[in-house]
N, C-alpha and C positions, 0 to 999 in steps of 0.2 A: 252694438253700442260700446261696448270694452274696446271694439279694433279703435273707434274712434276716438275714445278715450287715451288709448295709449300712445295714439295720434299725434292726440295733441301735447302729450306730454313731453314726446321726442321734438316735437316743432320748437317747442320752449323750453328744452333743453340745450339745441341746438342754438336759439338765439342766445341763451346766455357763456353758449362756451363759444363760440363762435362771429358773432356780431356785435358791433360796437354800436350799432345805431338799429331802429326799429324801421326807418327808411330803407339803409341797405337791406335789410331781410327783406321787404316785401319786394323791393328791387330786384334779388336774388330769385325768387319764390314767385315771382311774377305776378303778385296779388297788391290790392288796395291796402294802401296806410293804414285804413281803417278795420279793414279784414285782419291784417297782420297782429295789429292791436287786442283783439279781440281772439285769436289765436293763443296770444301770448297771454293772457290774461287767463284764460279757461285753464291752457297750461298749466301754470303758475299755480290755482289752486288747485287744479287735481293732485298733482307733486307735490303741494305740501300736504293733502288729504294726506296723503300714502308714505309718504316719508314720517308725519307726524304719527299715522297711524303702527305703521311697522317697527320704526326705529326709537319712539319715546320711552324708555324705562315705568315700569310703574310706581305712583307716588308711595313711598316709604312715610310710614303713619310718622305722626309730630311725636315727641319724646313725651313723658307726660312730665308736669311740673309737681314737685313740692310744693304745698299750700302751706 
């Protein structure tokens, strides 16, 4: 399940550095519009899952106020 995952994360990584249209990808890739879409979309949240998850700083507490 990981291989897949990181699967798809290189597919949609590749369409964003690499293709200007979601057309040409599937065009490229030999797959449906719709496939493609859907490719790109799973993508898209695994990579931010993982990028959110590794690369976000943790929240620094609020200051406190004088009352």
């Amino acid at each position: 399940m990981e291989q897949l995952k990181n699967k798809l994360v290189l597919f949609y990584l590749d369409w964003v550095n690499d293709f200007a249209t979601i057309e040409r990808f599937a065009e490229y890739y030999d797959i449906e519009k719709g496939r493609a879409e859907k490719m790109i979309r799973i993508g898209r949240k695994l990579h931010q899952r993982i990028y959110i998850n590794r690369h976000t700083p943790p929240l620094l507490p609020l200051p406190k106020t004088a009352n």
